[in-house]
C-alpha positions in Angstrom: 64.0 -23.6 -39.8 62.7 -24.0 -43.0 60.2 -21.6 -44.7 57.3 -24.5 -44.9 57.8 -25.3 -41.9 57.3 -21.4 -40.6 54.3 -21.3 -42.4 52.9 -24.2 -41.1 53.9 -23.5 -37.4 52.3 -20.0 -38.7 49.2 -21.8 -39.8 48.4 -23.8 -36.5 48.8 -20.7 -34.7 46.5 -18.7 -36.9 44.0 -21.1 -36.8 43.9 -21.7 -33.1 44.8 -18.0 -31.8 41.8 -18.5 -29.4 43.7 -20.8 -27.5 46.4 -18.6 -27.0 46.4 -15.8 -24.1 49.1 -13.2 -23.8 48.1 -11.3 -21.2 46.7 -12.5 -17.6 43.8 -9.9 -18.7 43.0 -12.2 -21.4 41.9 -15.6 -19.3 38.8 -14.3 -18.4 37.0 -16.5 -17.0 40.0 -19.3 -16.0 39.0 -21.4 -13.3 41.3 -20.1 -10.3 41.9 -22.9 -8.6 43.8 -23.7 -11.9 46.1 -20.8 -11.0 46.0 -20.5 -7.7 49.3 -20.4 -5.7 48.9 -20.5 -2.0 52.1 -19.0 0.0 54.3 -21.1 2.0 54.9 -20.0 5.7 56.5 -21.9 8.1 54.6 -22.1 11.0 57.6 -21.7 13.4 59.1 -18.5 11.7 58.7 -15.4 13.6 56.5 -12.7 12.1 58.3 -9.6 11.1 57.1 -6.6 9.8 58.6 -4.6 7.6 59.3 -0.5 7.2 56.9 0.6 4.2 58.7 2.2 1.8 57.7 4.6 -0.5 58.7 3.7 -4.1 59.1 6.8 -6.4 56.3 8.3 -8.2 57.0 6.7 -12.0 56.9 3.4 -10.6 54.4 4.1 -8.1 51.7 5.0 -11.2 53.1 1.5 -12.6 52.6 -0.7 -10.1 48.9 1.2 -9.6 47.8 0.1 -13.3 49.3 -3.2 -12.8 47.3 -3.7 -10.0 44.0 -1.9 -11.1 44.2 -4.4 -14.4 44.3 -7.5 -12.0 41.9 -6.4 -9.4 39.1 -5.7 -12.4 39.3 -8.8 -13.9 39.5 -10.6 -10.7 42.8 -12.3 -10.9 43.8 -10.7 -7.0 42.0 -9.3 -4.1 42.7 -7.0 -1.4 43.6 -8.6 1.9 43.3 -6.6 5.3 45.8 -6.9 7.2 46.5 -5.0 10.9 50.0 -4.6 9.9 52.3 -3.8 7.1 53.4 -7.1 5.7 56.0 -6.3 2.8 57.3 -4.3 0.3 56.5 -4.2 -3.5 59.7 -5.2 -5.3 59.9 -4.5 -8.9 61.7 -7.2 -11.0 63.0 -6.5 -14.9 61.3 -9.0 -17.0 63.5 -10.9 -19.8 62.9 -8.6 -21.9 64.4 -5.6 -19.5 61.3 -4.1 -19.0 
């Protein structure tokens, strides 16, 4: 890529950074029916519940800010359910983190 066209892509972006979002904390106030994602069950399939598992304590203190963040700015909310449905499973991003 060529250096005038880096500055312009640079330029754009500069000049419309508040269009851009990088974190799910930053889309305060995004509709959320724009982002909603209903699950999939199939009506026939048997419910199972699952063991709880403790994860250990380093990721447990991650997984609590993670979900701290998204419960203050209103991007989940805590079900009740009678029963343990499943396990938190921690995936590496692309980056490896």
């Amino acid at each position: 890529m060529s250096t005038q066209v880096e500055e312009s892509i640079a330029q754009v972006l500069t000049k419309n950074v508040d269009l851009f979002t990088w974190l799910a904390f930053d889309m305060l106030g995004t509709d959320p029916e724009y982002h909603y994602q209903p699950l999939t069950i199939c009506p026939k399939a048997r419910l199972i519940a699952q063991r709880k598992r403790k994860l250990n304590p380093k990721r447990t203190k991650f997984v609590d800010e993670k979900e701290k963040k998204l419960l203050n700015t209103g991007f989940i909310r805590e079900e009740k359910y009678t029963s343990w449905l499943a396990n938190v499973v921690m995936v590496n991003n692309s980056k490896g983190k």
